[in-house]
N, CA, C and O atoms as CSV, one atom per row, in Angstrom:
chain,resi,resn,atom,element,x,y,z
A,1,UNK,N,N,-10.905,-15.308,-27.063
A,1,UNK,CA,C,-10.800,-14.548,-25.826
A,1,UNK,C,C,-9.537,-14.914,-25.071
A,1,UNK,O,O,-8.852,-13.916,-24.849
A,2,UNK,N,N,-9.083,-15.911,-24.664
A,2,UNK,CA,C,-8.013,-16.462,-24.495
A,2,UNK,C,C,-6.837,-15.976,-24.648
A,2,UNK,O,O,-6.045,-15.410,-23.894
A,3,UNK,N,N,-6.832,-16.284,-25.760
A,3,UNK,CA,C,-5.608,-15.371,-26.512
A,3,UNK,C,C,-5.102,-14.479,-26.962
A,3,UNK,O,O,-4.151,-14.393,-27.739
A,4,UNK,N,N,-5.977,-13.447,-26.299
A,4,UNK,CA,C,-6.049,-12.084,-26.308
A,4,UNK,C,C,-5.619,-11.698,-24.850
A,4,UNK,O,O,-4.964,-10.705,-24.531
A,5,UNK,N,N,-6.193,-12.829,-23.898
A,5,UNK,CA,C,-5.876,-12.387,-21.900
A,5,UNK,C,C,-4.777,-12.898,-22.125
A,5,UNK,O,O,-4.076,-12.483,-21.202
A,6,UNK,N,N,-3.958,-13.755,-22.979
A,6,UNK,CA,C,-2.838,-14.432,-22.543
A,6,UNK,C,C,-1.912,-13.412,-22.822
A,6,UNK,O,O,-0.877,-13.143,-22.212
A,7,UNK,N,N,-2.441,-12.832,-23.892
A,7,UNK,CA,C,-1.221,-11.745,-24.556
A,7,UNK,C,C,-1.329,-10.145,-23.428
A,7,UNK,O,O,-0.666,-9.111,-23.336
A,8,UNK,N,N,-2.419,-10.655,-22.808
A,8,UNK,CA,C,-2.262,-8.960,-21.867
A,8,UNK,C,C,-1.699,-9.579,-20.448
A,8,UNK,O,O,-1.252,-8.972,-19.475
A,9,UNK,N,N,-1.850,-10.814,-20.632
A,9,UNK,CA,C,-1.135,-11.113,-19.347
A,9,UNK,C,C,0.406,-11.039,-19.584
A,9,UNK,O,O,0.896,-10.196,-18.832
A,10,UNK,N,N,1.267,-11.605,-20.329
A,10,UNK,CA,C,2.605,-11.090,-20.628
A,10,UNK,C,C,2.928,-10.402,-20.289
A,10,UNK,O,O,4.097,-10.391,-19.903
A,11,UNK,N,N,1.834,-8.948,-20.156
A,11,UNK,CA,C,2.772,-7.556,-20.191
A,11,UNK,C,C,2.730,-7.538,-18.444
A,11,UNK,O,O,2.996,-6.432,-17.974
A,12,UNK,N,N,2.454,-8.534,-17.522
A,12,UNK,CA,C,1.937,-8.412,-16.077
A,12,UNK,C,C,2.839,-9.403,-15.581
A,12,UNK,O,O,3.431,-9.080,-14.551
A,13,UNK,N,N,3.144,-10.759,-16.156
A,13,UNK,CA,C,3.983,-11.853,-15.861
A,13,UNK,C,C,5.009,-12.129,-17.486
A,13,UNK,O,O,4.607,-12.824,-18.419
A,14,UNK,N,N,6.134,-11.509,-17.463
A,14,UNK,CA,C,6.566,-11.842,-18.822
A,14,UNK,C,C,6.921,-13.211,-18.905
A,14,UNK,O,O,6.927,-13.654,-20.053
A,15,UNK,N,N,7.247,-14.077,-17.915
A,15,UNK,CA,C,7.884,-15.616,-18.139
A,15,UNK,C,C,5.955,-16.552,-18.429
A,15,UNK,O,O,4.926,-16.335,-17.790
A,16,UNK,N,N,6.140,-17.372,-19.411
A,16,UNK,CA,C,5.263,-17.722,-19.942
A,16,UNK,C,C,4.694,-18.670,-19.114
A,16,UNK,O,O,3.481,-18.812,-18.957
A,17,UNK,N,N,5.742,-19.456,-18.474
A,17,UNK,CA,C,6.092,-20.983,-18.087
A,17,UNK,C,C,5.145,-20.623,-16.061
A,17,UNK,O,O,4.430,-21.416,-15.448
A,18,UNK,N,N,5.538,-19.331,-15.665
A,18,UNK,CA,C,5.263,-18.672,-14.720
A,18,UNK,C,C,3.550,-18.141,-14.748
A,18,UNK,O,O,2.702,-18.307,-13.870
A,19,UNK,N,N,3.438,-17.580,-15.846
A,19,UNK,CA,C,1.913,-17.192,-15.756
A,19,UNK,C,C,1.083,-18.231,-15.534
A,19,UNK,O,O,0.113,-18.156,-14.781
A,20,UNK,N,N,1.664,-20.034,-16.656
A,20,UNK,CA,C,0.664,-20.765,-16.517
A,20,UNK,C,C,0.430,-21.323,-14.946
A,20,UNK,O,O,-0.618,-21.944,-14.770
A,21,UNK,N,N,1.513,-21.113,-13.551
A,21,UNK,CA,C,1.043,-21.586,-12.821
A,21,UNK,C,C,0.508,-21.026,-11.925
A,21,UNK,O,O,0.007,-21.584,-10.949
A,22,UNK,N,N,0.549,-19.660,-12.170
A,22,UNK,CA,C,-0.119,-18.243,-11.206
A,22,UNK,C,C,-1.543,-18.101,-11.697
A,22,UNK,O,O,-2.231,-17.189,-11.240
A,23,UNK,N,N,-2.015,-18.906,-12.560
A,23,UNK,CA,C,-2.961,-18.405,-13.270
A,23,UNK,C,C,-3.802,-20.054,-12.845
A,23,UNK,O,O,-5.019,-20.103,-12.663
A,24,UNK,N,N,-3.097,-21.019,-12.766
A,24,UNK,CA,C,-3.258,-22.278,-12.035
A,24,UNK,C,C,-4.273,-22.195,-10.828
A,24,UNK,O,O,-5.436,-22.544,-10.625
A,25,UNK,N,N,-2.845,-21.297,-9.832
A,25,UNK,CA,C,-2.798,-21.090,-8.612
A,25,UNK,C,C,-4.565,-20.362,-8.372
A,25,UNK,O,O,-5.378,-20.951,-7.661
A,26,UNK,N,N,-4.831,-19.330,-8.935
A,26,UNK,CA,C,-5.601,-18.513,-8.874
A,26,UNK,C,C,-6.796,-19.440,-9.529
A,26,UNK,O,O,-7.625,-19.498,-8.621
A,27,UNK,N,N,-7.058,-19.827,-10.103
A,27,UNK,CA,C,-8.090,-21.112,-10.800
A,27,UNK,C,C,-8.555,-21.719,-9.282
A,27,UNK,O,O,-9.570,-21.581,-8.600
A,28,UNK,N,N,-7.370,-22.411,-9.122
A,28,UNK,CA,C,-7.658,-23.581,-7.700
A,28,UNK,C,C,-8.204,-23.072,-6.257
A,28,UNK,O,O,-8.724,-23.603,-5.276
A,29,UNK,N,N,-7.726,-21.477,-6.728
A,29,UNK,CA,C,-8.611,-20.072,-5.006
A,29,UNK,C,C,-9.910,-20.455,-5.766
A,29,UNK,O,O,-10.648,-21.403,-5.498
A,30,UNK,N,N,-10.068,-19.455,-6.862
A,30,UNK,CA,C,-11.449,-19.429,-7.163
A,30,UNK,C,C,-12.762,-21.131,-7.235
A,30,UNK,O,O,-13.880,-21.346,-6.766
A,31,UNK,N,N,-11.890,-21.856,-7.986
A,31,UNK,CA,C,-12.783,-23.071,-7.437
A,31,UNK,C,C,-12.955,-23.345,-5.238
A,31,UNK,O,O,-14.041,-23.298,-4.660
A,32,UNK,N,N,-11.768,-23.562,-4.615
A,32,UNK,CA,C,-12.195,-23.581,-3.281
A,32,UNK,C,C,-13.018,-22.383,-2.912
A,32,UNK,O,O,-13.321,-22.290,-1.722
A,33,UNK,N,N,-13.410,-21.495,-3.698
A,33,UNK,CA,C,-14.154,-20.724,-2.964
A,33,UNK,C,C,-14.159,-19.148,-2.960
A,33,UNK,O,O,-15.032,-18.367,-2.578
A,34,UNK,N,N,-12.788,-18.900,-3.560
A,34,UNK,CA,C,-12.118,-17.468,-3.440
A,34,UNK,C,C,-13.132,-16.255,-4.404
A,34,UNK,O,O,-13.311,-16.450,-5.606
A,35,UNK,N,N,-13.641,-15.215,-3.800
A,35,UNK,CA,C,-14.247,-14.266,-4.506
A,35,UNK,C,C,-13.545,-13.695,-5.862
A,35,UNK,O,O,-12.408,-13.307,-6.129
A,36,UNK,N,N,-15.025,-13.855,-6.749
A,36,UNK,CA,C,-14.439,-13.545,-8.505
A,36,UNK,C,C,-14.120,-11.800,-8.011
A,36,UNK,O,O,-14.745,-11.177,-7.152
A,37,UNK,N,N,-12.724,-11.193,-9.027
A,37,UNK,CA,C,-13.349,-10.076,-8.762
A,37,UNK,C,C,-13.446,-9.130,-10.384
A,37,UNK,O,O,-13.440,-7.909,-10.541
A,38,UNK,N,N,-13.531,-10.200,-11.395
A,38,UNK,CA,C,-14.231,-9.440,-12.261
A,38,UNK,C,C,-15.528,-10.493,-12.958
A,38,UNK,O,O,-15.658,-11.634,-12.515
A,39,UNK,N,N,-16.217,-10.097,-13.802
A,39,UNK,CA,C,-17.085,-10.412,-14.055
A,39,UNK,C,C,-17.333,-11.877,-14.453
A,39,UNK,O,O,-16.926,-11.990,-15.609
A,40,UNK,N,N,-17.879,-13.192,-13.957
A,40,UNK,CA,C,-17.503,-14.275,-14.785
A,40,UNK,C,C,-17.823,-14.181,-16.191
A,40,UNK,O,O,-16.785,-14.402,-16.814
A,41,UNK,N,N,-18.796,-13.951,-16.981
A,41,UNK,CA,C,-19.524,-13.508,-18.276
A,41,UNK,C,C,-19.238,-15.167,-18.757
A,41,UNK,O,O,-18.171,-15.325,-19.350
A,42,UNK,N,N,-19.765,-15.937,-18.631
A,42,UNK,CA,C,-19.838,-17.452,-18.694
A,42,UNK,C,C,-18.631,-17.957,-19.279
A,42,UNK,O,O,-18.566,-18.572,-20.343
A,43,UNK,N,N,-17.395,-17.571,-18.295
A,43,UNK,CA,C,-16.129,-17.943,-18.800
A,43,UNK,C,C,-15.435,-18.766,-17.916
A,43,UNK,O,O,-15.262,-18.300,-16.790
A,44,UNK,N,N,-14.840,-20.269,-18.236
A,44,UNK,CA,C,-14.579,-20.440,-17.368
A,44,UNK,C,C,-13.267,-20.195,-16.024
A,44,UNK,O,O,-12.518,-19.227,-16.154
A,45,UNK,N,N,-13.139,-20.888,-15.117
A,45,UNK,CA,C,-12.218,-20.347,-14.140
A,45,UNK,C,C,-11.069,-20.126,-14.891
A,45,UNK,O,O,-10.855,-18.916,-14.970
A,46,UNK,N,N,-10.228,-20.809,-15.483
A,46,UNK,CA,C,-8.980,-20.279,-15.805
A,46,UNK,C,C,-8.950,-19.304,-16.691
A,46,UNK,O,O,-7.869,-18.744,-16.875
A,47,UNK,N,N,-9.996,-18.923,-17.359
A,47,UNK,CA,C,-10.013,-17.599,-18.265
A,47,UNK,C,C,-10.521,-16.127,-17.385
A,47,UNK,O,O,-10.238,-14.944,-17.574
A,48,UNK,N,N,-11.429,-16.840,-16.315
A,48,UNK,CA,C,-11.358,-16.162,-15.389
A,48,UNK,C,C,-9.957,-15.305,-14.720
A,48,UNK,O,O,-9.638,-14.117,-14.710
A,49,UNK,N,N,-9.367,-16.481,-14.217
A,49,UNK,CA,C,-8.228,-16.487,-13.593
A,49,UNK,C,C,-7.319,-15.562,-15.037
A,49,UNK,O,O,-7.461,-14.399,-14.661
A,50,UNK,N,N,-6.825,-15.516,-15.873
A,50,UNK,CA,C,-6.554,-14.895,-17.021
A,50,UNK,C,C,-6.718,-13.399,-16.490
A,50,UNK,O,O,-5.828,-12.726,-15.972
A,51,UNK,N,N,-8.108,-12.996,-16.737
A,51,UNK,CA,C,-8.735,-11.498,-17.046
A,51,UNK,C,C,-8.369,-11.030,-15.491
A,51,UNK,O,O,-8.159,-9.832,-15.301
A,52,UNK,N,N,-8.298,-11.882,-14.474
A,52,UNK,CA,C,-7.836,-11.384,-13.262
A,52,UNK,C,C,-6.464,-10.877,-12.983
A,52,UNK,O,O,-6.104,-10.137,-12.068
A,53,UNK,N,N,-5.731,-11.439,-13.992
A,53,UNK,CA,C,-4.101,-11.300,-13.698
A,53,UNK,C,C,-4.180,-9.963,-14.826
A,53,UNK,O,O,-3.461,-8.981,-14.643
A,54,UNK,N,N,-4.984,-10.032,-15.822
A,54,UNK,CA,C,-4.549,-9.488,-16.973
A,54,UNK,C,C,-4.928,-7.712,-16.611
A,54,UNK,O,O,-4.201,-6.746,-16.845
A,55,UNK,N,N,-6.361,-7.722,-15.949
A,55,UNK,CA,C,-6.807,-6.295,-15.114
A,55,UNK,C,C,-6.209,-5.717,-14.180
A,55,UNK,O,O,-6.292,-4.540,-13.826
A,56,UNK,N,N,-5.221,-7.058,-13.520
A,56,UNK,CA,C,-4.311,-6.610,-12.233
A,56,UNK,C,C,-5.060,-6.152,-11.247
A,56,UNK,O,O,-4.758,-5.129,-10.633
A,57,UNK,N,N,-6.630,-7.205,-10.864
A,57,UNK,CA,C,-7.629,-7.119,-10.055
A,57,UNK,C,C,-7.307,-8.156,-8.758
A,57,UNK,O,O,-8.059,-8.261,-7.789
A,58,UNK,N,N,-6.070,-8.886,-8.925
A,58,UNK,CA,C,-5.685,-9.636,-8.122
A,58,UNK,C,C,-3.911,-9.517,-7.852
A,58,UNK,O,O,-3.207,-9.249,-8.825
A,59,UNK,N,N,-3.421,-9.684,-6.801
A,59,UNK,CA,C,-2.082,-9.494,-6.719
A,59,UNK,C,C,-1.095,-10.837,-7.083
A,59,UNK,O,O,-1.094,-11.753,-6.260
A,60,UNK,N,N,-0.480,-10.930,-7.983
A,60,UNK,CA,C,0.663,-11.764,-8.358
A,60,UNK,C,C,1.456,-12.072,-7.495
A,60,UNK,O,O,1.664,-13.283,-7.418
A,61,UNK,N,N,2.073,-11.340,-6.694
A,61,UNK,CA,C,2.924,-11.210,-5.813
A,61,UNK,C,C,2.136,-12.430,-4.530
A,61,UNK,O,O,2.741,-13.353,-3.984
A,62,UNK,N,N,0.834,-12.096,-4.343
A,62,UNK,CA,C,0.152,-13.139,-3.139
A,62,UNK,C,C,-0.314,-14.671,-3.696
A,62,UNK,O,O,-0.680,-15.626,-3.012
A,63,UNK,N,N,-0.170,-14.578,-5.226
A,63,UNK,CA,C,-0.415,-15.667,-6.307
A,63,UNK,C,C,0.805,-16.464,-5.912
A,63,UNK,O,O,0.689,-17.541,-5.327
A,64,UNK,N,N,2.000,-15.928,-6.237
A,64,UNK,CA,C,3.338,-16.341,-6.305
A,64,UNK,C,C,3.517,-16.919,-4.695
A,64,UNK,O,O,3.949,-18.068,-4.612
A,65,UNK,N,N,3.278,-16.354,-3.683
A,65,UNK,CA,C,3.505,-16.748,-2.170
A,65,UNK,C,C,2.204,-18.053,-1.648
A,65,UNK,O,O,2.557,-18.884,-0.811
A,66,UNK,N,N,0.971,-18.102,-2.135
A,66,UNK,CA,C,-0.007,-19.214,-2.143
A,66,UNK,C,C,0.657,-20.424,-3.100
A,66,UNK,O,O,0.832,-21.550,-2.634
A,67,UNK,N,N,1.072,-20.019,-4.732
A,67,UNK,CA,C,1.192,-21.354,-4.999
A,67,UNK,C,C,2.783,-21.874,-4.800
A,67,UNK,O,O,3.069,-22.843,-5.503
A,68,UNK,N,N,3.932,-21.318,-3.869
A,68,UNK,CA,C,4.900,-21.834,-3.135
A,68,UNK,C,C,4.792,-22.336,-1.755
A,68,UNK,O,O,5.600,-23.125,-1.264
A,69,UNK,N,N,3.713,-21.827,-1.114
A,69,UNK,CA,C,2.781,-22.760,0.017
A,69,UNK,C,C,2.552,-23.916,-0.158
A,69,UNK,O,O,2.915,-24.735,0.687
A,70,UNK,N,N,1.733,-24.391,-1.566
A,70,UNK,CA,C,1.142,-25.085,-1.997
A,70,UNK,C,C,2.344,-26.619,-2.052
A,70,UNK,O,O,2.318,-27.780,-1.641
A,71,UNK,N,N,3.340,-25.694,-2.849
A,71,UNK,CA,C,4.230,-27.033,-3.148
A,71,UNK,C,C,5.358,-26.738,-2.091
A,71,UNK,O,O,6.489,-26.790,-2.573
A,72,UNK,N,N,5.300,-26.499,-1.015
A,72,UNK,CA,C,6.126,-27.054,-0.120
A,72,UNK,C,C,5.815,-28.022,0.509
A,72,UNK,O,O,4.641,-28.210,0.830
A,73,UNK,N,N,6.903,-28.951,0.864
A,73,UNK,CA,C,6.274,-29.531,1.990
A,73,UNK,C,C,6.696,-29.741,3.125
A,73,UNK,O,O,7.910,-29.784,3.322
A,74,UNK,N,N,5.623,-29.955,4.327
A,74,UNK,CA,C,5.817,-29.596,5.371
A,74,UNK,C,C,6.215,-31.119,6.001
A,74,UNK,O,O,5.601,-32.150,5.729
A,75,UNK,N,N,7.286,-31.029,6.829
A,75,UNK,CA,C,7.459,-32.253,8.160
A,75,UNK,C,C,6.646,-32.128,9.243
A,75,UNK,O,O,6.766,-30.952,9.587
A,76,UNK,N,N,5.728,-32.792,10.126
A,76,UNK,CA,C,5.488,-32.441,11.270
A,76,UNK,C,C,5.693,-33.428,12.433
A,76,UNK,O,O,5.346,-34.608,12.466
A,77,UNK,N,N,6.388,-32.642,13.478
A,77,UNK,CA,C,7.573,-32.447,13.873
A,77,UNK,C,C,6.538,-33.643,15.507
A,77,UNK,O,O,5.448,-33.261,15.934
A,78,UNK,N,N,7.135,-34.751,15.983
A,78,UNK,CA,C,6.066,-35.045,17.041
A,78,UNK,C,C,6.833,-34.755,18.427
A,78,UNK,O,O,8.050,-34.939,18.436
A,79,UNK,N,N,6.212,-34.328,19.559
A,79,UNK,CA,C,6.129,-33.522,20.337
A,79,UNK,C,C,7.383,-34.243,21.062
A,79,UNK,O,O,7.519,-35.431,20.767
A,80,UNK,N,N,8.195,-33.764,21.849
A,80,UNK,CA,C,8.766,-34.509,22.588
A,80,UNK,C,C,8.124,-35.229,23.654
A,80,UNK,O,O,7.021,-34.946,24.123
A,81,UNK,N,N,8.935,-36.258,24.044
A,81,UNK,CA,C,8.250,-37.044,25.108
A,81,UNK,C,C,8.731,-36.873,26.408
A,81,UNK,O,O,9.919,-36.548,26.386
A,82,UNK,N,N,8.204,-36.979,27.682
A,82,UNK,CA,C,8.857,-36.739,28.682
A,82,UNK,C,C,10.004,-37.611,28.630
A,82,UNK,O,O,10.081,-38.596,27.897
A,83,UNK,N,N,11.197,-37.080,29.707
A,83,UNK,CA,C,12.517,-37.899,29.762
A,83,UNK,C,C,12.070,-39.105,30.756
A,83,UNK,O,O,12.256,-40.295,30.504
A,84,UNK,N,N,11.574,-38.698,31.691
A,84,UNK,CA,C,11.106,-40.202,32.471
A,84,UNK,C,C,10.612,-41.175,31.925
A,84,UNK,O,O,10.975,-42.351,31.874
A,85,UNK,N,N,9.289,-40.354,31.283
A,85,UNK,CA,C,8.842,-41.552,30.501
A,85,UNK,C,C,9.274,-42.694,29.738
A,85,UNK,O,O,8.941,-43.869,29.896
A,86,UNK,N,N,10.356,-42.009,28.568
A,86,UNK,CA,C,10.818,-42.479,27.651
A,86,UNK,C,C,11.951,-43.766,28.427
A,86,UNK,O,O,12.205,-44.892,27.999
A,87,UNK,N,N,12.484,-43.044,29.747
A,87,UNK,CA,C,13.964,-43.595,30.798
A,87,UNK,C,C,13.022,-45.367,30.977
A,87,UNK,O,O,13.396,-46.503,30.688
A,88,UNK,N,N,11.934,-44.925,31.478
A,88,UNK,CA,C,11.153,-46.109,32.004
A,88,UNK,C,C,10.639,-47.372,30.665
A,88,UNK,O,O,10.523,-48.597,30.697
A,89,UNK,N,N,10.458,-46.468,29.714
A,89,UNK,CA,C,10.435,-47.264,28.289
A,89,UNK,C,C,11.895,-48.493,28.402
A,89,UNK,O,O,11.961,-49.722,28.441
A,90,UNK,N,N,12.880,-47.403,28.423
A,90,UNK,CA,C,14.150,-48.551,28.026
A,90,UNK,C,C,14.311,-49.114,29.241
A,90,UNK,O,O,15.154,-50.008,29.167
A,91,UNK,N,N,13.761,-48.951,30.601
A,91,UNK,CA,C,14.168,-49.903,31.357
A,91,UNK,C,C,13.558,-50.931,31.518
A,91,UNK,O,O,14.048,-51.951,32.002
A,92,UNK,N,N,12.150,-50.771,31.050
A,92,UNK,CA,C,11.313,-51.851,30.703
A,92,UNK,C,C,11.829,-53.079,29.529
A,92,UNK,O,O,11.734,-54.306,29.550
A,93,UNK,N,N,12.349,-52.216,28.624
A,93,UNK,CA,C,12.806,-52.834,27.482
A,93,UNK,C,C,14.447,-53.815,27.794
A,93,UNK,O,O,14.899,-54.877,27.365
A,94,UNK,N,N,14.887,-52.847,28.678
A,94,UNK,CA,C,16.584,-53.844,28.974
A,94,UNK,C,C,16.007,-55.155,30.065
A,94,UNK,O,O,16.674,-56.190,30.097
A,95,UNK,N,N,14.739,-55.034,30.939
A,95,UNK,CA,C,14.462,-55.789,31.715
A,95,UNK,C,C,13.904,-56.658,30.890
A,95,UNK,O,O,14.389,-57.733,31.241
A,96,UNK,N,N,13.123,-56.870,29.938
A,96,UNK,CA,C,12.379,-57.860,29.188
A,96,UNK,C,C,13.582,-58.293,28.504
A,96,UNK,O,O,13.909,-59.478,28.572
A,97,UNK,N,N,14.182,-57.566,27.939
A,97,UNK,CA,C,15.220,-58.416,27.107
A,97,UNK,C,C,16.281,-59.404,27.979
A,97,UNK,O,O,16.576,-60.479,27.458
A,98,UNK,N,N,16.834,-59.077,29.239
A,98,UNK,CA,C,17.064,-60.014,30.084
A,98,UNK,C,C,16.631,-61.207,30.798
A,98,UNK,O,O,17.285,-62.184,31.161
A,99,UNK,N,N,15.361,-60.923,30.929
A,99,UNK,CA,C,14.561,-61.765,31.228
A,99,UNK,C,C,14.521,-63.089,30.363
A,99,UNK,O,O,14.306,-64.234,30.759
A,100,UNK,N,N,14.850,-62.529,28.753
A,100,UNK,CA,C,14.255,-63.403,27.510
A,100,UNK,C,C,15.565,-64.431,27.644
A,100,UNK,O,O,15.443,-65.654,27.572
A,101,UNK,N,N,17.032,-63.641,27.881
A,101,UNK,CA,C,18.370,-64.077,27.924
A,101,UNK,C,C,18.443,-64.914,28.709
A,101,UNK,O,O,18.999,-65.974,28.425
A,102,UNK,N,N,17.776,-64.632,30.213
A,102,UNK,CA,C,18.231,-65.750,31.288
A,102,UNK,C,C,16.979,-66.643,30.835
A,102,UNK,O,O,17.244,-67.669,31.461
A,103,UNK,N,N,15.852,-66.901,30.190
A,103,UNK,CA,C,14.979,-67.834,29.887
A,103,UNK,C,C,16.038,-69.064,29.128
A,103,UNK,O,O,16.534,-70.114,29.538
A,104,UNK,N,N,16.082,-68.275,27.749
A,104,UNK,CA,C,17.076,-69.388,26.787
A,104,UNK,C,C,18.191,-69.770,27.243
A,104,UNK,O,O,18.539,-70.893,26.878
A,105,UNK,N,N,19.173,-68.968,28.222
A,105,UNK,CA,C,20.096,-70.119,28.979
A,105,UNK,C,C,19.234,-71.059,29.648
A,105,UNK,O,O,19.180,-72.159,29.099
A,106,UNK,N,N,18.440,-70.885,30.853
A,106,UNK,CA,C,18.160,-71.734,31.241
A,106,UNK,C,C,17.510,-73.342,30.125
A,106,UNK,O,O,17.537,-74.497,30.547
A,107,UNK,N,N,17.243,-73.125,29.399
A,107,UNK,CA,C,16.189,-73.788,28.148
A,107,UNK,C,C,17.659,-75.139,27.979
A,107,UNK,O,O,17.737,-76.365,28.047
A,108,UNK,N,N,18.809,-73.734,27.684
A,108,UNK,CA,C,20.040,-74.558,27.357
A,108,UNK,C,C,20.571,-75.241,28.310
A,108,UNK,O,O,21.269,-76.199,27.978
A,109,UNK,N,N,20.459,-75.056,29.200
A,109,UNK,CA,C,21.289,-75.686,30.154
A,109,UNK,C,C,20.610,-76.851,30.551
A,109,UNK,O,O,21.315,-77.804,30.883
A,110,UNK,N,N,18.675,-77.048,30.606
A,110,UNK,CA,C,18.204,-78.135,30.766
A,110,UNK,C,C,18.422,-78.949,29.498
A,110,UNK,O,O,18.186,-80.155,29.555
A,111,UNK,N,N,18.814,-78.454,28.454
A,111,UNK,CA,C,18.873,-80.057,27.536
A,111,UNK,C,C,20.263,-80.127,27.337
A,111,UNK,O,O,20.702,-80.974,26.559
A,112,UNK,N,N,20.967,-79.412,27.887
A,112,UNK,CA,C,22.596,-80.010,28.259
A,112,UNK,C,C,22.396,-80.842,29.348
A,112,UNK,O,O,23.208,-81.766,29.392
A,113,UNK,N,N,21.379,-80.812,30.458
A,113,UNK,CA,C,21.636,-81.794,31.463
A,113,UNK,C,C,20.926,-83.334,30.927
A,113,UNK,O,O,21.302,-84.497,31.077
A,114,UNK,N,N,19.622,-82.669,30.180
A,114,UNK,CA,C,18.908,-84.094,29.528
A,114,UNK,C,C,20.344,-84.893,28.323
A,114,UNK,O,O,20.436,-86.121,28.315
A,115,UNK,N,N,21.237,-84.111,27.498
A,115,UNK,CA,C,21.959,-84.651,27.096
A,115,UNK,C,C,22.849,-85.479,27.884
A,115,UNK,O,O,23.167,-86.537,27.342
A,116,UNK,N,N,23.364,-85.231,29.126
A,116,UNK,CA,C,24.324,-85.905,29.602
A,116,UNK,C,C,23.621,-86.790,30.623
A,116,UNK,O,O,24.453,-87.305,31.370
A,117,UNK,N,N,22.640,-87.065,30.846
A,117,UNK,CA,C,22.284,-88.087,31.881
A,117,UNK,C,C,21.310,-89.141,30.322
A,117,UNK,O,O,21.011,-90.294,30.631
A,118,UNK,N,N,20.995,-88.770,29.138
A,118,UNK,CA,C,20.754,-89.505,28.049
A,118,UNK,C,C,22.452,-90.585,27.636
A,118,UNK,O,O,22.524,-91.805,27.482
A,119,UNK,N,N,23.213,-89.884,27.589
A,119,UNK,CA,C,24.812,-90.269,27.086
A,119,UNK,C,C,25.200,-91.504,28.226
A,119,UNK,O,O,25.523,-91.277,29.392
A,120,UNK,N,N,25.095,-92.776,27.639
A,120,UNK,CA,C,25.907,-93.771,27.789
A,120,UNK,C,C,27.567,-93.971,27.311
A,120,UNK,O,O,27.934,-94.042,26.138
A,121,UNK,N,N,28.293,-94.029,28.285
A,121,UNK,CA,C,29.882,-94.092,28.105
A,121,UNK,C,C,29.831,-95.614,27.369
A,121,UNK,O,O,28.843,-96.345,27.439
A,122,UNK,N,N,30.862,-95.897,26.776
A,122,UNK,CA,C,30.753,-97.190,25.729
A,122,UNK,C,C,31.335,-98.145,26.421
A,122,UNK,O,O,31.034,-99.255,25.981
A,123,UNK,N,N,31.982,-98.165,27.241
A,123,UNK,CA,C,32.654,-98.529,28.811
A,123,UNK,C,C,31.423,-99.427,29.214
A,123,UNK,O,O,31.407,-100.655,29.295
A,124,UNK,N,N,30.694,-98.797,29.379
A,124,UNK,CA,C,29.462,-99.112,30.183
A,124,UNK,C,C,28.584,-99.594,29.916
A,124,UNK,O,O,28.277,-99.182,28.797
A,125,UNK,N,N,27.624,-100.557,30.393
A,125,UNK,CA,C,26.734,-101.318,29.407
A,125,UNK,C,C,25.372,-100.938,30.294
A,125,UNK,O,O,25.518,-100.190,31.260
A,126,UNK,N,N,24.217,-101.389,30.008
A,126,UNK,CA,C,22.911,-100.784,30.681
A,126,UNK,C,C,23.080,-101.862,32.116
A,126,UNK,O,O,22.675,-101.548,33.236
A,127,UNK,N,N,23.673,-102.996,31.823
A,127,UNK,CA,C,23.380,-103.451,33.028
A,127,UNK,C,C,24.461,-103.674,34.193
A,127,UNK,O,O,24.605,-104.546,35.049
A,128,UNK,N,N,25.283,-102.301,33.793
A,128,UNK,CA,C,26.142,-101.861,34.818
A,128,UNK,C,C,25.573,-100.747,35.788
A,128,UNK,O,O,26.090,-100.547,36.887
A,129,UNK,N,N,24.457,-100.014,35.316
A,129,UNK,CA,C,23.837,-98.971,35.664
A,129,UNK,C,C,22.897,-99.743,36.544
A,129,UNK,O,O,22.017,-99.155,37.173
């Protein structure tokens, strides 16, 4: 049976490489759900899908536009954000990061002072101090 819809499908889709994925496409409607519209006669979907292309009970043309849906793909796109919002983001962000800057100077500058009141001149002995 097969190979008899494949050969009447040719005369409906001549590229071979093309039928198998219109015929795919139309398999993957009818499993989600899509109404048979010829008889199943205990055949399965893709032979289904076959006798559908092959009767020209289904349109190729809406085959061809579903399974290029299918393999596109989509970006989705996230909303813009308000400008304030975002303004108050980086000012939050330049203020924390300053904050972090004047922390570690200060950090530095106390063990530059612990260094120099630690530092004995060689001059000097402890019990000159």
């Amino acid at each position: 049976m097969a190979r008899v819809t494949v050969e009447d499908c040719i005369l409906k889709v001549p590229n071979r490489f093309e039928l198998v994925l219109l015929t795919a496409q139309r398999a993957r409607d009818i499993s989600a759900g899509a109404p048979l519209t010829v008889d199943r006669d205990n055949d399965k979907t893709t032979v289904v899908s076959l006798r559908e292309i092959a009767e020209h009970t289904v349109e190729v043309d809406n085959l061809r536009t579903a399974l290029i849906q299918g393999l596109q793909k989509t970006v989705d796109f996230d909303e813009p954000e308000d400008d304030a919002e975002m303004q108050a983001i980086e000012i939050e962000l330049a203020e924390a990061s300053m904050n972090l800057d004047l922390s570690q100077e200060m950090r530095e500058d106390s063990l530059n002072e612990q260094d120099e009141t630690d530092f004995i001149a060689p001059d000097e002995t402890e019990e000159d101090l």
